[in-house]
N, C-alpha and C positions, 0 to 999 in steps of 0.2 A: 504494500500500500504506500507506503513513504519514497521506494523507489519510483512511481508511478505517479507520486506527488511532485518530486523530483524532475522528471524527465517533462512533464507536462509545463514544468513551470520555466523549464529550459529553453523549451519547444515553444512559449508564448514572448522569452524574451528574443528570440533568433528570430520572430516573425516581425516582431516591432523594432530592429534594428534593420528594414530593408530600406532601399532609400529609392527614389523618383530617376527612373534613366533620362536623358536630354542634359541641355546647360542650362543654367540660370534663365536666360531667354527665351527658351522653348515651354516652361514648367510655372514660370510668375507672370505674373501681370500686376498692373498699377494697383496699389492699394487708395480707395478715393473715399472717403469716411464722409459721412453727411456732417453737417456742420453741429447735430444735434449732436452726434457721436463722437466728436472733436470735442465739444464743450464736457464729454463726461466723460474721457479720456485722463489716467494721468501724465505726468508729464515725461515719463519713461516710458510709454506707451506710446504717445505723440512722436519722440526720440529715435523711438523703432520702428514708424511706420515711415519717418524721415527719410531715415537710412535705407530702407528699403527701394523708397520711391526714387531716392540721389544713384543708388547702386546701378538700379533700371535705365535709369538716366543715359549716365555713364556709359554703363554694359549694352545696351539693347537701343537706344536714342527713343524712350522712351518720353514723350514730351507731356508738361504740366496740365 
């Protein structure tokens, strides 16, 4: 039974460590928050979704 606990719980972290084939470009798109969800955002959050969109930018000529 514990072996079987074991192995199951192995099997559920090897499945949530797979990752998204393609590039960054292929796989994101713009993150565009409505203004209601900016205002209830914090500011690490805000931060993140920054970086995201700057990254797009960058990488892909993704425009504002």
């Amino acid at each position: 039974m514990v072996k079987a606990l074991i192995a199951t719980c192995a099997l559920f972290a090897l499945v949530g460590c797979s990752t998204a084939k393609g590039s960054f470009c292929t796989i994101a798109s713009p993150i565009r928050p409505s203004a209601e969800t900016v205002a209830a955002m914090t500011d690490a959050e805000v931060r993140t979704v920054l970086a995201h969109n700057r990254k797009g930018a960058a990488l892909c000529g993704w425009k504002p």
